[in-house]
Phi, psi and omega in degrees: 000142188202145173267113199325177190260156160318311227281320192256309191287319182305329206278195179344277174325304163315296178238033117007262154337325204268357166270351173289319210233004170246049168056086187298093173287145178311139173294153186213070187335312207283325164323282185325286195292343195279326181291313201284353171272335159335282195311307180293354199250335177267027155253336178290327190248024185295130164141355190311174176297141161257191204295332166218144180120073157320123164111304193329125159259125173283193166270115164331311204285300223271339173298316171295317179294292178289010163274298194317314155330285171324287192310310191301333203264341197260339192281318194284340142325291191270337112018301187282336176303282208277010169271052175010074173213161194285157172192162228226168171267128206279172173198110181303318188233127187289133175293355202238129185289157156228142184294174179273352159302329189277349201266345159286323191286320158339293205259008197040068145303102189276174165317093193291165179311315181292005185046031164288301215078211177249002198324319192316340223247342177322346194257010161221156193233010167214179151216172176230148191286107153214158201298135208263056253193008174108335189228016191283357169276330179294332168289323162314310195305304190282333159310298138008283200277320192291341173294311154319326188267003166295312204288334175273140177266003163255204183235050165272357192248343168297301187273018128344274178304309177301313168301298171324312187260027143290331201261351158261336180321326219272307189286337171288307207292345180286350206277321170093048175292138172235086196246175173280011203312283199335286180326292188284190288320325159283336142348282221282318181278351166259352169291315182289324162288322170324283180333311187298285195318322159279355144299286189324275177333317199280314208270020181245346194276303175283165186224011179237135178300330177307314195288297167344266213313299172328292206282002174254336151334298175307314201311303193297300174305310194298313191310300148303359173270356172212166199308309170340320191258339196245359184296339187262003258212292192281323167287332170288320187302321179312310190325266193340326193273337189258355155286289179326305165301334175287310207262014191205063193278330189291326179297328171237355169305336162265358160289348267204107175250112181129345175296151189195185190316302194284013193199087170271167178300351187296299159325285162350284197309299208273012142232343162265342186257340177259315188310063205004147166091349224250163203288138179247122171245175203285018207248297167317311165311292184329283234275311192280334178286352168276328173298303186279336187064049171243147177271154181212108178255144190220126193267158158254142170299325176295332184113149135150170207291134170304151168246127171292119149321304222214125164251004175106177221263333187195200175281167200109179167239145181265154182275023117243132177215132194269131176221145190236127180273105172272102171290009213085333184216048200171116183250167177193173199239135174259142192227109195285122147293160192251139167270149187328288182314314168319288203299332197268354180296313192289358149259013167286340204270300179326314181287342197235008173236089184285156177308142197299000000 
């Protein structure tokens, strides 16, 4: 399984799709134009304070490259509005699941030779929509895993999680590396206090697991819809993946093809692997689901056997595991049906584990 290069996954095609199908909201002219002078004036001041974080300066290119981004997206909006033709709201992770019935006509899928069809796929019973843009197996995973561990109602798995990348922080630093790692790791660790904190908030606000559950959901979307909150979020996992391979070289150094004295994994890494936008094959997938110790399966759209990445860290079954529907150019998150028994133990375990 591999992921297109920007040239391919950043273009069209990926997003293409997503106004037929990520459920199209009412025009709201006056909305549309107050984000786009918001967008232009926050091209003029690029270099400006950011939205969060006082003192903080951005870098003038990337503050520009991503408003000039935005504004293009919204004048082809409104382009498209009033020529009456449909058009959608970006959404880096789509709010809306669409079932797997939907997902050959979604994807135009013919008919395999083999009359299979999407049939392999039946064990699941949605999938969710994310934007096509260079980063969608990282953006997928994580968004995935972190959407489960909203669904639990203790934190053993946050800290969990917090310890694994402590534990890779332990390996940049033997490597003695001079990256963006601090930073997007403190990124990365105030992502995971939120996560509590919407939990605490959602279940004192509310007085239903449903309403809970919604309202940490919202939380969870908002957080992923702009670049701001989450680039630095995507650069740590690039991080995580080229410190884990460095820091494990005889293991991947025969995975790894072309290296030599003068071309090291170090090289490598630090041209296919940190580098925003860049193409992810399974050599990348491996190393971060082994880094976190999260399990990861990835189904084909197309037909052919799923690949288990990652089956965990030892024995057992783990209680959060990420699985991805791979299109050929393109990852998007697969939602495992829950069997009849499954769904009522977990809300026999909600009911008998309240939120911290």
């Amino acid at each position: 399984s591999s992921e297109s290069s920007s040239s391919s996954s950043g273009g069209s095609s990926p997003e293409d799709a997503d106004a037929a199908a990520s459920g199209a909201r009412p025009f709201d002219s006056t909305a549309v134009f107050q984000q786009l002078l918001r967008e232009q004036t926050a091209t003029k001041e690029a270099g400006g304070p950011l939205a969060e974080g006082a003192g903080k300066k951005k870098k003038p290119e990337e503050a520009q490259v991503k408003s000039s981004h935005a504004i293009g997206e919204l004048w082809h909006n409104l382009i498209k509005f009033f020529l009456g033709e449909e058009w959608h709201y970006s959404e880096h992770v789509n709010y809306q699941t669409h079932p797997m019935t939907e997902v050959r006509k979604y994807y135009r899928v013919p008919d395999l030779a083999t009359g299979q069809g999407v049939d392999h796929l039946d064990a699941y019973s949605e999938f969710r929509r994310v934007t096509g843009d260079g980063e969608c197996f990282y953006r997928s995973f994580i968004f995935s895993y972190l959407e489960q561990v909203l669904d639990r109602q203790d934190t053993h798995e946050e800290q969990r999680l917090l310890d694994a990348v402590k534990r890779v922080s332990v390996q940049h630093a033997d490597l003695g590396w001079t990256s963006k790692f601090p930073r997007s790791y403190r990124a990365f660790k105030k992502l995971i206090k939120k996560l509590t904190r919407w939990k605490r908030h959602g279940m004192w606000k509310w007085n239903s697991i449903t309403s809970t559950s919604s309202y940490r959901k919202e939380k969870l979307l908002e957080f992923f819809r702009s670049y701001d909150t989450t680039q630095d979020i995507l650069t740590f996992l690039r991080l995580v993946v080229a410190i884990w391979i460095c820091s494990h070289a005889e293991e991947y150094e025969q995975r790894v093809p072309d290296l030599s004295e003068h071309y090291s994994l170090k090289d490598w890494c630090f041209e296919h692997v940190t580098p925003s936008r860049e193409y992810t094959d399974h050599v990348m997938m491996t190393a971060l689901a082994e880094a976190l110790e999260v399990p990861l399966r990835v189904e084909q759209l197309n037909g052919g056997p799923a690949h288990d990445i990652y089956t965990g860290p030892g024995p057992g079954v783990p209680l959060v595991s990420v699985t991805l529907l791979y299109t050929g150019i393109h990852y998007d998150v697969l939602y495992p049906r829950a069997a009849p028994a499954e769904s009522s133990s977990q809300q026999t375990s909600q009911r008998k584990h309240p939120a911290d």
